[in-house]
C-alpha positions as CSV (number, residue, x, y, z in Angstrom):
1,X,0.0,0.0,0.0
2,X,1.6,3.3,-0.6
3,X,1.3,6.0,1.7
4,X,1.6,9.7,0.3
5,X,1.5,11.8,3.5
6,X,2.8,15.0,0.7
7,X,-0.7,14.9,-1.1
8,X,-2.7,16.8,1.4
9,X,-3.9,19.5,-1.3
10,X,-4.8,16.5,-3.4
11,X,-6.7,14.8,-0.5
12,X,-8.2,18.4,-0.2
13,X,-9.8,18.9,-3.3
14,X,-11.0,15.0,-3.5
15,X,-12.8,15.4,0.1
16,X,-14.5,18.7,-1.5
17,X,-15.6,17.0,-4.5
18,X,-17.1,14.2,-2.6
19,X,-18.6,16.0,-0.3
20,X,-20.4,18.6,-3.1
21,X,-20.8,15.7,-5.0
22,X,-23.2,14.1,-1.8
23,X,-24.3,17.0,-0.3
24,X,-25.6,19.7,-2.9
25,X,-27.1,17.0,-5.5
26,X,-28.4,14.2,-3.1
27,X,-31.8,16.5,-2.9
28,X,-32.4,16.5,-6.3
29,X,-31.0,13.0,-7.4
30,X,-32.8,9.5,-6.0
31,X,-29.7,7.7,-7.1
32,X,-27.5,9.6,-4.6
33,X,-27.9,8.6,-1.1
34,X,-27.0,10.7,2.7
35,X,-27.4,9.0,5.4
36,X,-26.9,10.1,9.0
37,X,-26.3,7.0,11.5
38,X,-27.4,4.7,9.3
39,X,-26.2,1.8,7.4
40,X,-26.3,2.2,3.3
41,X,-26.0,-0.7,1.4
42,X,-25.3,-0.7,-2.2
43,X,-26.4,-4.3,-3.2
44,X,-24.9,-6.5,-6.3
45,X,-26.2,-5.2,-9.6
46,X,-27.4,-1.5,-8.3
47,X,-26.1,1.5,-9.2
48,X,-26.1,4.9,-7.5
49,X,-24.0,8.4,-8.1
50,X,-22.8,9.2,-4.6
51,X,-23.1,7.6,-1.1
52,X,-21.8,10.5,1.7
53,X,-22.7,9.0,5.3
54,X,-22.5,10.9,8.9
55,X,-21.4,8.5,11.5
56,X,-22.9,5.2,9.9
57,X,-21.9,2.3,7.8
58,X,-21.7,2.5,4.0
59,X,-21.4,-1.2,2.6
60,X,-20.5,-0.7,-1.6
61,X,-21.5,-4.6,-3.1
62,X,-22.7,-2.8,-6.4
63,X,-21.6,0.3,-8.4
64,X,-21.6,4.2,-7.3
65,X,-20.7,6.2,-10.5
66,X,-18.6,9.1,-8.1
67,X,-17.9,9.1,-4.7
68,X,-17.8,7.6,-1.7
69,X,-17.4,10.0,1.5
70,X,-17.8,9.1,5.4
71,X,-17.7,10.8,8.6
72,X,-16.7,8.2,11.1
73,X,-18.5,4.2,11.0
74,X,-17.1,2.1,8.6
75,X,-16.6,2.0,4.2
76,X,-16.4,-1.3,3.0
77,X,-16.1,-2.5,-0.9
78,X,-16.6,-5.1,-2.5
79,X,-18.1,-3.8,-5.7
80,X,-16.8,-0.5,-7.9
81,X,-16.4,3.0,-7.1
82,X,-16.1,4.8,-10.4
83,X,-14.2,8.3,-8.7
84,X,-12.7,8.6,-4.8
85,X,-13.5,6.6,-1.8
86,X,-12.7,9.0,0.7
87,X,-13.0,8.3,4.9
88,X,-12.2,11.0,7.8
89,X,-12.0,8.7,11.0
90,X,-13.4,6.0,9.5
91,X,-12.1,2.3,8.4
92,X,-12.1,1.7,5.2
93,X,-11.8,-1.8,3.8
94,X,-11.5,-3.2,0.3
95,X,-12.6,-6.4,-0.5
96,X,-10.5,-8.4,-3.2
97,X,-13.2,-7.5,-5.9
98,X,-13.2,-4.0,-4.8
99,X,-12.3,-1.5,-7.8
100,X,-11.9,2.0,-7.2
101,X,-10.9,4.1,-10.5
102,X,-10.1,7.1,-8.4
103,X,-8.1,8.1,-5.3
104,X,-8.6,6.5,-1.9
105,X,-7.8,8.7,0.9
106,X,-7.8,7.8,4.9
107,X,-7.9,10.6,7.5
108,X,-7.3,9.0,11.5
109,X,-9.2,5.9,11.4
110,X,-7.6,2.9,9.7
111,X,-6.9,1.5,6.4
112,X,-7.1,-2.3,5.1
113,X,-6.9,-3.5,1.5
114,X,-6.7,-7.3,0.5
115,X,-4.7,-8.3,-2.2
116,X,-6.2,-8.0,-5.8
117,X,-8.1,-5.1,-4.9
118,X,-7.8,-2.2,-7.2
119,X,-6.9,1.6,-6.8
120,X,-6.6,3.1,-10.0
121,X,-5.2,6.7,-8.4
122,X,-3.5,7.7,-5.5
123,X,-3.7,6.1,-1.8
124,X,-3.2,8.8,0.9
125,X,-3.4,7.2,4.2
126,X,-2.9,8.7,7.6
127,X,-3.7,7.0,10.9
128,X,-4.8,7.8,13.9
129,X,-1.6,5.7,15.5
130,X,0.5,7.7,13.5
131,X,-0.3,10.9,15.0
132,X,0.1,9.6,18.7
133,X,3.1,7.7,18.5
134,X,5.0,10.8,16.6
135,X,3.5,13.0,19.7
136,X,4.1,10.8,23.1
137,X,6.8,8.3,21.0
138,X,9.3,11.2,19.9
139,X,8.4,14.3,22.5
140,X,8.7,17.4,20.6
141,X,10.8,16.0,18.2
142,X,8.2,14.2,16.6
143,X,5.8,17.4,17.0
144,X,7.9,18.9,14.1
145,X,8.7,16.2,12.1
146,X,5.2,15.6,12.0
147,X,3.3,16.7,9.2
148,X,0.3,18.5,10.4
149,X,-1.4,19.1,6.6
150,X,-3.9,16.0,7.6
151,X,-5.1,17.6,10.8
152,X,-5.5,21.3,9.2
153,X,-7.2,19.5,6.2
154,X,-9.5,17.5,8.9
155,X,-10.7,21.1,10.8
156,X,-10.9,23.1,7.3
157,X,-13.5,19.8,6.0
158,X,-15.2,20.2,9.9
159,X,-15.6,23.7,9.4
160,X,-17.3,23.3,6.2
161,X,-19.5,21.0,7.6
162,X,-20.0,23.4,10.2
163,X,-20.9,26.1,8.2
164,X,-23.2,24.3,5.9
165,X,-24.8,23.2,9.2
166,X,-24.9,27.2,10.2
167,X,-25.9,28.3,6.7
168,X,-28.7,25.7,6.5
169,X,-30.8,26.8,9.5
170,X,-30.2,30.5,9.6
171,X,-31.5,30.4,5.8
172,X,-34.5,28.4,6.9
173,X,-35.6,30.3,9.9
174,X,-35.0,33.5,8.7
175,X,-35.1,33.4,4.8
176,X,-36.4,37.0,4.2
177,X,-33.7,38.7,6.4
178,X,-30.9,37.0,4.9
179,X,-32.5,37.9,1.3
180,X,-32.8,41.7,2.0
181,X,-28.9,41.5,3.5
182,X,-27.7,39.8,-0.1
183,X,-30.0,42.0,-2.2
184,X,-28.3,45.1,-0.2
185,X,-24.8,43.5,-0.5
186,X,-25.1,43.3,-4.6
187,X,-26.6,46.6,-4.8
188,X,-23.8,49.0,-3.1
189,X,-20.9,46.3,-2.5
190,X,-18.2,49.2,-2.0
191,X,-20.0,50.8,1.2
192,X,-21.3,47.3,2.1
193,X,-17.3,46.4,2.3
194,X,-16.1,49.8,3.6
195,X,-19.0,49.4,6.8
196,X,-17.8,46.2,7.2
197,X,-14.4,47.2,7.6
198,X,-15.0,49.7,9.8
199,X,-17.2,47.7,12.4
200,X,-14.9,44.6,12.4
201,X,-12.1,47.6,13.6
202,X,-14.2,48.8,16.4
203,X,-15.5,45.1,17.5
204,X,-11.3,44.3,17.7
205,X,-10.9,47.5,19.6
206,X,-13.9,46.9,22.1
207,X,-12.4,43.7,23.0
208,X,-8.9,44.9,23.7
209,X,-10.6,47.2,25.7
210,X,-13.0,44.7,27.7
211,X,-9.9,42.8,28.0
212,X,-7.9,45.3,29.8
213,X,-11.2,45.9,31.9
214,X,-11.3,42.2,33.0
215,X,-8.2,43.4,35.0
216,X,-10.7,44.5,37.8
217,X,-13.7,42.0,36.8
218,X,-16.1,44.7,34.8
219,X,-14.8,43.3,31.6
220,X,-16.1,39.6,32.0
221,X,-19.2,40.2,30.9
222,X,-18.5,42.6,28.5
223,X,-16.3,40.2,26.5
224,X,-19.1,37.7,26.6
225,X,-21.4,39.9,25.3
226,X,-19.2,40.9,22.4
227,X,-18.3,37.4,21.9
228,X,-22.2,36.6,21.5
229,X,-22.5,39.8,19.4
230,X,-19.5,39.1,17.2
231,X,-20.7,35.1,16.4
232,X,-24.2,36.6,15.5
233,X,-23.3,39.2,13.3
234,X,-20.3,37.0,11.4
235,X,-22.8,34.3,11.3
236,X,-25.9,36.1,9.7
237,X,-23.5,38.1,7.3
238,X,-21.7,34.8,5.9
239,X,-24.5,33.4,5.8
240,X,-26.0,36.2,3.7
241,X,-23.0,36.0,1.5
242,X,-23.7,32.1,0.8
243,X,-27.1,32.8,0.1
244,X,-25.7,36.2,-2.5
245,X,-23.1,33.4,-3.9
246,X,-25.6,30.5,-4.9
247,X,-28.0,32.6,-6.3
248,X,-25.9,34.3,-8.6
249,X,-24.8,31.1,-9.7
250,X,-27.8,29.5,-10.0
251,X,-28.7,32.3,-12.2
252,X,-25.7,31.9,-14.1
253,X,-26.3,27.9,-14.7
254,X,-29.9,28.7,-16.0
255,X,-31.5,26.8,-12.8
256,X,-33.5,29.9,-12.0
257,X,-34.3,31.3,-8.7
258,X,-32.9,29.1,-5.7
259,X,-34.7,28.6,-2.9
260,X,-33.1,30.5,0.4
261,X,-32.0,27.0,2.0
262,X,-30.4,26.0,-1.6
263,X,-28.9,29.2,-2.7
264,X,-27.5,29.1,1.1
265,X,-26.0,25.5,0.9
266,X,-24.5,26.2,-3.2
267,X,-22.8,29.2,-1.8
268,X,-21.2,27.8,1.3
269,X,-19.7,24.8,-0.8
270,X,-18.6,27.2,-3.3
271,X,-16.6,29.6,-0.3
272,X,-15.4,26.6,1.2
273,X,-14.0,25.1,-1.5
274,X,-12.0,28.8,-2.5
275,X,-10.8,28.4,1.2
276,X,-9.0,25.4,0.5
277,X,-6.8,27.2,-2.3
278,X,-3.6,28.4,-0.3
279,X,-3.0,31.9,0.4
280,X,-5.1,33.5,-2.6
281,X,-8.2,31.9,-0.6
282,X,-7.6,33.1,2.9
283,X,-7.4,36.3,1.2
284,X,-10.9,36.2,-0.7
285,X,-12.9,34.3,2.3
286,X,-11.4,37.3,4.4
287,X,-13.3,40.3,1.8
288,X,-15.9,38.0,2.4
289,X,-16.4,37.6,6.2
290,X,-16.1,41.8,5.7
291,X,-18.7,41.9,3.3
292,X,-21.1,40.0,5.5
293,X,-20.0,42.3,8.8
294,X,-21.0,45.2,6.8
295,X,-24.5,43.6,5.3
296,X,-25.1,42.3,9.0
297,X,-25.4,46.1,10.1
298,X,-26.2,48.2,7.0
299,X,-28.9,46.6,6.9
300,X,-29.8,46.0,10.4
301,X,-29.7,42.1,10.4
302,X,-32.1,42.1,7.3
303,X,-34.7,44.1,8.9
304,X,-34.6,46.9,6.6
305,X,-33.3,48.6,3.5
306,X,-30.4,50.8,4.6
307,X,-30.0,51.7,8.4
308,X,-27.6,54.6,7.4
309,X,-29.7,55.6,4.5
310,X,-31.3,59.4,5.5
311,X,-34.8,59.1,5.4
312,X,-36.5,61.5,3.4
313,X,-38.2,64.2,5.6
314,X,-41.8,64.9,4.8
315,X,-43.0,67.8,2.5
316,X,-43.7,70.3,5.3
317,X,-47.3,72.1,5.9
318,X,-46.9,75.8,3.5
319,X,-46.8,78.5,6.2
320,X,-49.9,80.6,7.3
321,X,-50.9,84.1,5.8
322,X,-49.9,86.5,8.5
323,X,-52.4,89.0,6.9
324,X,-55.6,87.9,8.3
325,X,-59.0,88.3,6.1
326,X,-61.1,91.5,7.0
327,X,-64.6,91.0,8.2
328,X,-67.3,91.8,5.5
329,X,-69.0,95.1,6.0
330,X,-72.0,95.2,7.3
């Protein structure tokens, strides 16, 4: 079995694909199957597209066309995969028969593969043992000999998850708000990114400050306060920019108007697959968190249009005549 530790950005982008590939499609596609705790079983002589799996057992005797992603439980094949079999902490085994025509990759968890099975691409495998015995085997030697691209690949693919999970219920419960922040976001981007700028400044500064004031015990609560404030307001906003995302591309691939909960979920798997790209990605994510800081309070949480749009005052009453009117004569 080879063992490529040095493919981490290829690892990467196969985890992404598999996981768009089970995640944004599985809604619209009966072949494709997501499963949460549960055991999937692709029997001889059936074919599905994708199998993704949170925590439960995914048992390949058949064909799936693409990929093959799980989340913890167990991946075993015996059949074909026709694109990546991909497992983060889970065990993978391949029967004998078992022919995948992609990559195989293995993050934590374990890896077995009996002879004659096939792996037409790359096998990037890194084990839970591995990580432990570098740590507590070699002390701090090991700590940096160790190469740590697995684990910060494992937390970037749990943040996306995370964020899907975010941008999925904020875009259900509050669809309209989230709507009106977009709609003000691609109307007047430059002052959307300029507010957002200029609030994420003064939320840093406020914090040094409550820190300094936790010296004599006032500033507790003030930093939890900001710290509820702060995950509200980047939530809603990158959220918002998900929902802007998706439905500019949806528009763009001719599928129409998205729904708030799709247009939400294509956006977050488009912004988490540009995080994965090094550098140049931290960079545009970064516009992006702004973006949604300034949406978040130009527009007041989606409540209204503009909160630092003027209202126009009304047209006021024309002055009375001084002059008053002379009684008839008599």
């Amino acid at each position: 079995m080879k063992n490529r530790k040095g493919l981490a950005g290829l690892s990467a982008i196969v985890a992404l694909l598999a996981l768009a590939g089970g995640l944004s499609f599985a809604a619209a596609q009966k072949r494709d199957s997501v499963g949460y705790r549960d055991t999937i079983v692709v029997l001889p002589g059936e074919t599905r597209d994708s199998v993704v799996s949170f925590g439960g057992d995914i048992d390949v005797q058949g064909k799936v066309r693409k990929s093959v992603l799980s989340f913890g439980g167990t991946i075993t094949v015996s059949g074909e995969v026709g694109d990546a079999v991909v497992g983060i902490g889970a065990r993978i085994m391949l029967k004998e028969t078992a022919v995948v025509r992609g990559d195989l990759v293995g993050l934590g968890g374990s890896l077995e593969k009996e002879p004659g099975a096939q792996v037409t691409g790359d096998t990037v495998s890194f084990r839970t043992s591995e990580l432990t015995s570098k740590i507590f085997g070699e002390g701090f030697k090991g700590i940096f000999s160790l190469s740590f691209w697995p684990i910060i690949l494992f937390f970037k693919v749990a943040n996306l998850v995370l964020w899907i999970l975010l941008g999925l219920i904020t875009a259900s419960i509050y669809p309209k708000q989230v709507a009106v922040a977009a709609a003000e976001m691609r109307k007047a981007p430059w002052p959307t990114l300029g507010i957002g700028i200029a609030a994420h400044f003064l939320f840093v500064f406020a914090v040094l400050i409550a820190a300094v004031l936790c010296l004599v015990l006032i500033g507790i609560p003030i930093v939890i306060g900001l710290a509820i404030g702060g995950f509200l307001v980047k939530v809603f906003g990158r959220v918002a920019v998900f929902f802007l995302i998706g439905e500019s591309l949806s528009h763009a691939l001719g599928r129409g108007k998205a729904t708030p909960i799709g247009a939400a979920l294509l956006g977050a798997l488009v912004v988490g697959l540009i995080g994965f790209v090094p550098f140049l990605g931290f960079l545009i994510v970064g516009v992006l968190s702004l973006m949604g800081w300034g949406t978040a309070f130009r527009t007041k949480f989606g409540t209204m249009e503009n909160w630092f749009q003027r209202k126009a005052l009304p047209p006021s009453a024309p002055a009375a005549s001084s002059a008053t009117t002379a009684p008839p004569a008599a």
